[in-house]
C-alpha positions in Angstrom: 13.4 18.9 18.8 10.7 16.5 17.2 7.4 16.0 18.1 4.5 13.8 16.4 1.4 15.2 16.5 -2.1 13.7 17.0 -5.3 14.1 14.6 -6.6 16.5 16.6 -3.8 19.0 16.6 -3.2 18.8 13.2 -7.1 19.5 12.4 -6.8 22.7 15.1 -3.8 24.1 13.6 -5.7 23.9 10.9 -9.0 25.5 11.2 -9.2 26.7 14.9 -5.8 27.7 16.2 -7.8 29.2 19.4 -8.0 25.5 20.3 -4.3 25.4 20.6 -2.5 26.2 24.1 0.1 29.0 23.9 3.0 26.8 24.6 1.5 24.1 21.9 1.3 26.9 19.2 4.6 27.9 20.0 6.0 24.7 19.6 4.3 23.9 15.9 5.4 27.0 14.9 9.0 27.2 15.8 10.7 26.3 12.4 13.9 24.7 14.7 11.3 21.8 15.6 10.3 19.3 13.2 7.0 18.0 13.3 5.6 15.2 12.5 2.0 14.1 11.8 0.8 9.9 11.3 0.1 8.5 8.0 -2.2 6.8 10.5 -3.7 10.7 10.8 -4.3 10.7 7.5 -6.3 8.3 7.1 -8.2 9.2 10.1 -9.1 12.6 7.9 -10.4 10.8 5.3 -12.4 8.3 7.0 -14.1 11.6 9.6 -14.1 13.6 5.7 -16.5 10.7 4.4 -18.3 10.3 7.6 -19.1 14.1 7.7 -17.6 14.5 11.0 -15.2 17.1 9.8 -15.7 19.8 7.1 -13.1 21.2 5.3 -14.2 22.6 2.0 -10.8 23.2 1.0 -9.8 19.6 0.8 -11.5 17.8 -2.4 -9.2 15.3 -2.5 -6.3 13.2 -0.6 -3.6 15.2 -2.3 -5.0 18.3 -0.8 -4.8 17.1 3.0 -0.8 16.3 1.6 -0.5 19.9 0.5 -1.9 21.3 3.9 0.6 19.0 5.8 3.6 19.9 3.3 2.1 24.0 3.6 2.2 24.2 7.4 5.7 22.7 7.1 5.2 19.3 9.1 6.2 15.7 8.0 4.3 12.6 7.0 6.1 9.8 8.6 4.9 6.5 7.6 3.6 3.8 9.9 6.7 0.4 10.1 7.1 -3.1 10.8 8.6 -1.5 14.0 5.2 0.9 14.9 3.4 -1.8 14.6 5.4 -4.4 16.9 4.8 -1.9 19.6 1.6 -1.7 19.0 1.6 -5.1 19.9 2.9 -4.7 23.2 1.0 -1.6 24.2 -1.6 -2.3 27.1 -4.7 -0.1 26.1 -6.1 1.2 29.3 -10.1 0.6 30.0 -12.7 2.7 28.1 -9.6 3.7 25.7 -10.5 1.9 22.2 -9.7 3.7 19.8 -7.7 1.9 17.1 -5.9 5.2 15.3 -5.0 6.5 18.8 -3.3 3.1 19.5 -1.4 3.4 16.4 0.1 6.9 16.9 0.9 6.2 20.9 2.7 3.1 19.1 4.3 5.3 16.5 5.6 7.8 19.1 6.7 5.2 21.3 8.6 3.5 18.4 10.4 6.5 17.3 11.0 7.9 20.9 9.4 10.9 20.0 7.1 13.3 21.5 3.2 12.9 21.3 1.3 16.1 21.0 -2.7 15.7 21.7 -5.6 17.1 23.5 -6.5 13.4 24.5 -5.6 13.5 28.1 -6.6 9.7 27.7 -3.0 9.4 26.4 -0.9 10.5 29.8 -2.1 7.2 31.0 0.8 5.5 28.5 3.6 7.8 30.1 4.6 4.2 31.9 4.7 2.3 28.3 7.4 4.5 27.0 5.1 7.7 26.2 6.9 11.2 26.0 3.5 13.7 26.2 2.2 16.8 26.1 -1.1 17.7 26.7 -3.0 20.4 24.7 -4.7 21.8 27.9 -7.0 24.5 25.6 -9.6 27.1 26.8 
């Protein structure tokens, strides 16, 4: 199967795999599933590496948050014309305004494809066309 995974997973897997339900770990880890992760994800890492939000002294550069995707054995897959035109349509629910979230649901959405987070903001965009599961951790 394919799934797309969110920031947030990706940053677990990671650094604190404890933060990662059973079933969630089991799924990222199965080599028969191909995952995913957001070039929009990307360049959330950067932007919460220069805002010292996140530390991870292992990555100096961009390249090495590329090696750590290409390592774990997930996927870049690009944002499109297409991700974006359903961005354009998506209804953000209230209090939900996060821009890089947006873009992801749209991605996921767009590619019919799973979402993977521990946002359980996203659930709410099951009735936009939203296949989710929710990293319900400790």
């Amino acid at each position: 199967m394919r799934y797309l995974i969110d920031t947030n997973i990706f940053l677990f897997a990671m650094r604190e795999r404890d933060k990662l339900h059973k079933d969630v770990l089991d799924i990222i880890t199965d080599y028969e599933n191909k995952i995913y992760i957001s070039s929009e994800s990307i360049k959330e890492i950067i932007l919460l590496l220069r805002a010292g939000k996140i530390k991870k002294p292992t990555w100096k550069t961009t390249e090495d948050i590329f090696a750590s995707v290409e390592e774990y054995g997930f996927t870049v897959d690009y944002i499109k014309k297409e991700h974006i035109l359903v961005l354009g349509r998506i209804e953000p629910i209230p209090d939900h305004k996060d821009p890089f979230d947006h873009t992801i649901i749209a991605h996921a959405i767009a590619n019919k494809i799973t979402l993977i987070s521990s946002d359980i903001q996203m659930q709410y965009y099951r009735n936009q066309g939203l296949k989710f599961i929710w990293n319900k951790y400790k």
